[in-house]
N, C-alpha and C positions, 0 to 999 in steps of 0.2 A: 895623202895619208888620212885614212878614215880617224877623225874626233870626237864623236859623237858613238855611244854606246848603249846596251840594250840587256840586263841579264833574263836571261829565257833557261828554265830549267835547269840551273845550275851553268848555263855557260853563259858567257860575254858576247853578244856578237858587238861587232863593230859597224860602223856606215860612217858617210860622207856626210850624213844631215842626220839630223833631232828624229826618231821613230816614236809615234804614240803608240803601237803596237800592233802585236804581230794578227794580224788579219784572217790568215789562213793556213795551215799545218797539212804537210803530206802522210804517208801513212806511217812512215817511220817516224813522224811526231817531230818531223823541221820547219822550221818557217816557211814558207810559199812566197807569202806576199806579207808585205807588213807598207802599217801606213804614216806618211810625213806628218813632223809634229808642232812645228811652229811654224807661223808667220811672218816673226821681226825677228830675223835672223841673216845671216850671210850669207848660209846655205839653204835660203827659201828655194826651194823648187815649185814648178806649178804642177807636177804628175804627182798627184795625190795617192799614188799605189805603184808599191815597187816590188817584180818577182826576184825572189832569191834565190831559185833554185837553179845551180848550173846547167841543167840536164834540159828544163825548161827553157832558159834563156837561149841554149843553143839551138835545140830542135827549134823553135818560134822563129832564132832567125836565118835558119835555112830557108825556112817558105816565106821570110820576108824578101830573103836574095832568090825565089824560085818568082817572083813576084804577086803573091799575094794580095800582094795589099792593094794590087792595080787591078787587079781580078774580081778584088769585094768593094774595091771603089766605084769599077760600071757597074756594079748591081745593084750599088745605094743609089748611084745616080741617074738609072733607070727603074727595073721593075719594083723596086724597094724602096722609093722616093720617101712615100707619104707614112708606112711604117716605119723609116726611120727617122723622119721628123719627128713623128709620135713618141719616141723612145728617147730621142737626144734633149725634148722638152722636160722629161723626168726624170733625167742625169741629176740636176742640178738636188732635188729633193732626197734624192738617194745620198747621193756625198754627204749630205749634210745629217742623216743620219747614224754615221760611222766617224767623221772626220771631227775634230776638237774645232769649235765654232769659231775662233781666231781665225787658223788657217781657212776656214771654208769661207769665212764673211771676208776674207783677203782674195782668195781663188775670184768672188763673186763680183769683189771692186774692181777687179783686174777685166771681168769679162771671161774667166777660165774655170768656172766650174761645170767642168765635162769631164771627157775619156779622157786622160793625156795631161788634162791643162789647155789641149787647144785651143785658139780665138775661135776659129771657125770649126762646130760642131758637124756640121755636112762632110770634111773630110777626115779620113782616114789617116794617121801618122806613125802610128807604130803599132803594130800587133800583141804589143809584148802587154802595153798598157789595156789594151781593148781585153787579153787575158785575164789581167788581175782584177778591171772591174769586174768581168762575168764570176772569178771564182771569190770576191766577196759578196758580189750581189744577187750571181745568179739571173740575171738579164743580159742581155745586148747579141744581139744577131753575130757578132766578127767577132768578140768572146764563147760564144758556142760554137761556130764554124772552128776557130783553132783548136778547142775544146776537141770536136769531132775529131778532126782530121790529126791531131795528135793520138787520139784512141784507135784509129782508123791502122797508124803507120805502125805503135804499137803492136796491133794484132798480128802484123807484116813480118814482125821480125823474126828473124830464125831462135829458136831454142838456144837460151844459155848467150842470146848476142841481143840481151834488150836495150835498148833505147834508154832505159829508165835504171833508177837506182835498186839497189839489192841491198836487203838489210846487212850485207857485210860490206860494202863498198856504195857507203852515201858521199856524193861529189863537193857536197855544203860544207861549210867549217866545222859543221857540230860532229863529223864522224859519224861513228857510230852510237847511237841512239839507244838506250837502254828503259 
């Protein structure tokens, strides 16, 4: 049972941990992602960025179950080796400029300031996470690949049978959006 509350435009959202705030807004003006807010708490998590959107959460984990994630893990692990060392070195400076510096100087004592929270920044854990980095920061190679291939599947869909929400029927709790 979600504890921990958030009011956003007149509504209440709820969650399972502390939110410092909501990160990134769809068009209909819902929440995307929003980010974890304390440290010394019970419901610490180490994935410093969590998507909200139903629509999102699912299509992500279809091509996590299509296997994705094994598909951009030989890419980092071969031809993408040394651009993504490059990139997961400057994880740590990014977080820290979004995240409440409690939680981040905690992520960092832990050894988990990355995509995820991971220990080890070389691999790949969840898509979902590698998403919300790219849509607050706007970097990271497997944040823009789902980016793509989410616009890509998109463009796919038949008329009147999108993928995605319609301002009469958003899948979030806020409803409809005014």
């Amino acid at each position: 049972m979600p504890s921990h509350s958030l009011q956003y435009k007149g509504h209440t959202l709820r969650f399972r941990f502390p939110v410092h705030k909501v990160e990134t807004i769809c068009s209909y003006d819902a929440p995307v992602v929003v980010s974890h807010a304390k440290a010394e708490d019970e419901s610490f998590t180490r994935s410093p960025y969590w998507l909200q959107c139903p629509h999102l959460i699912s299509n992500i984990h279809k091509m996590e179950s299509q296997g994705w994630i094994h598909t951009l893990q030989d890419w980092i692990d071969g031809p993408y080796r040394k651009p993504w060392m490059e990139f997961t070195k400057r994880v740590p400076s990014l977080l820290q400029k979004t995240l409440p510096q409690d939680y981040f100087s905690r992520l960092q004592l832990e050894g988990r300031a990355s995509i995820g929270g991971v220990l080890d920044s070389s691999r790949i854990k969840c898509l979902h996470a590698h998403y919300s980095f790219y849509l607050v920061h706007g970097e990271g190679f497997v944040g823009s690949f789902v980016d793509g291939l989410l616009k890509w599947r998109k463009s796919r869909t038949e008329q009147g049978h999108s993928i995605f929400c319609s301002p009469d029927n958003l899948e979030c709790e806020l409803g409809k959006v005014s």
